[in-house]
Kinemage of the C-alpha trace (Angstrom):
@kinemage 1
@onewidth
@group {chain A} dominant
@subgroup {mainchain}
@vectorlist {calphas} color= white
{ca unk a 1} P 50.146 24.283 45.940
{ca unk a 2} L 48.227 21.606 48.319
{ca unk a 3} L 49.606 22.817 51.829
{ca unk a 4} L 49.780 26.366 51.064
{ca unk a 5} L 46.717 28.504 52.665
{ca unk a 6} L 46.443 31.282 51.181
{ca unk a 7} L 45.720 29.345 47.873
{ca unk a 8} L 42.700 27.062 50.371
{ca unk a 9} L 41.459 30.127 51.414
{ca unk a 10} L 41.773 32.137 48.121
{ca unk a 11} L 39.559 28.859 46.208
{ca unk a 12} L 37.252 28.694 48.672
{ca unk a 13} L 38.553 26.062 50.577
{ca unk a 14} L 39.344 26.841 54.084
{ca unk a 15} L 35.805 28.165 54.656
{ca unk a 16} L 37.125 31.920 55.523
{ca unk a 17} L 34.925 34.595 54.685
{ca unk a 18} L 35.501 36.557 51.277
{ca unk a 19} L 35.145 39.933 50.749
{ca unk a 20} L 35.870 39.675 47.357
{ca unk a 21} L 36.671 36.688 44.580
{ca unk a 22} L 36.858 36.326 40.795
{ca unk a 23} L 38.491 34.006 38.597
{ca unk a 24} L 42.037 36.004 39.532
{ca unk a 25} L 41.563 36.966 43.111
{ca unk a 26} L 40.156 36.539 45.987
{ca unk a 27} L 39.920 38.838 49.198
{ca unk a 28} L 39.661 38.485 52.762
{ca unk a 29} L 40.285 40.393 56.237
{ca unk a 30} L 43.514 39.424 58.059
{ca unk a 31} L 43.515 37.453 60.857
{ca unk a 32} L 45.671 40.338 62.961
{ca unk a 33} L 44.510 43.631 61.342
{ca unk a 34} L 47.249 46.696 61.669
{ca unk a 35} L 44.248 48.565 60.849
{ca unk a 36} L 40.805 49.116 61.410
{ca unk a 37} L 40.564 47.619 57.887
{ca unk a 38} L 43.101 45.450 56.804
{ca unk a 39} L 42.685 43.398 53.976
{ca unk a 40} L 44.797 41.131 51.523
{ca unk a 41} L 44.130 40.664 47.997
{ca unk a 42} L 45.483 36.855 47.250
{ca unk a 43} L 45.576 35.808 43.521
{ca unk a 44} L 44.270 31.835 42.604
{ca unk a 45} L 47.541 30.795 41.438
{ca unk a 46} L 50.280 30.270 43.645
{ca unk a 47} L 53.231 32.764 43.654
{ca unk a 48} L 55.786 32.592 46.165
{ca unk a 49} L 56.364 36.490 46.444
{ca unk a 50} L 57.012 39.367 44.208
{ca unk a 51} L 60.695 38.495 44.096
{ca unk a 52} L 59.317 35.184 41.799
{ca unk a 53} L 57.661 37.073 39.154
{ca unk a 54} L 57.886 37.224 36.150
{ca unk a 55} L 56.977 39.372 32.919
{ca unk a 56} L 53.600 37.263 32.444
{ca unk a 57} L 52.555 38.165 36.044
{ca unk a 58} L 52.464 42.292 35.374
{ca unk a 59} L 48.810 41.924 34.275
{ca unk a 60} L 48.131 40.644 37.627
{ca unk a 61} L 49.990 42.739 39.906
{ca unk a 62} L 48.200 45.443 38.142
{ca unk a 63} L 44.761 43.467 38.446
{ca unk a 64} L 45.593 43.039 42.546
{ca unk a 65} L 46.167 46.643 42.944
{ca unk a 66} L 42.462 47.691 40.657
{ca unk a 67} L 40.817 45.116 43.260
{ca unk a 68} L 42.120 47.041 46.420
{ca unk a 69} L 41.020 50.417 44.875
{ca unk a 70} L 37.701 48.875 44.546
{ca unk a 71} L 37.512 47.123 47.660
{ca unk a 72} L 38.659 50.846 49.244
{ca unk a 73} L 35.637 52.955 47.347
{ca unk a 74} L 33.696 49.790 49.222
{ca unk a 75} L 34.887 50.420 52.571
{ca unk a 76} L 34.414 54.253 52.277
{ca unk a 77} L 38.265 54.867 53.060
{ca unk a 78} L 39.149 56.257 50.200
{ca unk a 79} L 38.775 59.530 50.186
{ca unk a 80} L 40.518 59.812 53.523
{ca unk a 81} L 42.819 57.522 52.082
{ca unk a 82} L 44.780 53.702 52.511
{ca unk a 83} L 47.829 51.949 52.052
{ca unk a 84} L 48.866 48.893 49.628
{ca unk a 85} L 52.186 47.275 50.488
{ca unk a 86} L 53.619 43.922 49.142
{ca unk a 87} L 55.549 42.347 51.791
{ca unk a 88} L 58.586 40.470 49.850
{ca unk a 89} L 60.377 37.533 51.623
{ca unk a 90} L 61.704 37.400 55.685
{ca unk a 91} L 63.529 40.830 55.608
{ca unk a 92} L 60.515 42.442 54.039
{ca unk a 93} L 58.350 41.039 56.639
{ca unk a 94} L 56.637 38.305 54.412
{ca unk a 95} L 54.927 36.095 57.077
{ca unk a 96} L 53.134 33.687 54.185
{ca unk a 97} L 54.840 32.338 51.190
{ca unk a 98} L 51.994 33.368 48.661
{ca unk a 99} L 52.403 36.963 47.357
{ca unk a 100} L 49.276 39.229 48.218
{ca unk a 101} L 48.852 42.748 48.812
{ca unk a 102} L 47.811 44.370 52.093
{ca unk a 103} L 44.850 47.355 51.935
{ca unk a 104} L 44.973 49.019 55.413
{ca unk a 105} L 42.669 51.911 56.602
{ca unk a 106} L 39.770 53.197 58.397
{ca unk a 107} L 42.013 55.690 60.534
{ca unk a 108} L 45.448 57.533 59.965
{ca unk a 109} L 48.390 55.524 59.278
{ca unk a 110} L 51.290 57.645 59.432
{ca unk a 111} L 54.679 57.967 57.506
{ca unk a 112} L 56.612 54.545 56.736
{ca unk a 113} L 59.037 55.999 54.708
């Protein structure tokens, strides 16, 4: 999708700063970190938000979530520990209408649920 940023940024075109990228996924730090780390894993194709997927898009959800672990063992948080949460449309707290997953650590998070 041509106005949508997360897909500039996750192809390289909005000239933010990747952690991470493949032909799937790309990574970057968000712009107002919860966290002392606080990443999101975007995927190259453009899909509105976990409520939009499909059957087809398991692989990657799966895929997002391997990335994150990886990207945690990078950042030396995970064997304190992190969070991944999909925020899924207004009520969910989705700010940006292109699913990706949050990785948040680098101190103690506390209970959400």
């Amino acid at each position: 999708m041509e106005n949508c940023l997360f897909c500039k940024i996750a192809t390289g075109k909005e000239g933010t700063k990747l952690i991470f990228q493949d032909r799937r996924v790309s990574a970057f730090n968000d712009i107002a970190p919860k966290a002392p780390i606080h990443i999101l894993i975007v995927p190259r194709i453009h899909l509105t938000s976990v409520a939009e997927m499909t059957r087809e898009h398991e692989p990657l959800i799966g895929y997002m979530i391997n990335v994150a672990r990886k990207i945690a063992d990078e950042q030396k948080i995970s064997s304190d520990g992190y969070r991944l949460v999909f925020n899924t449309r207004a009520h969910g707290g989705q700010v940006v209408d292109h699913i990706h997953l949050h990785l948040l650590g680098g101190h103690r998070l506390g209970s959400m649920v």
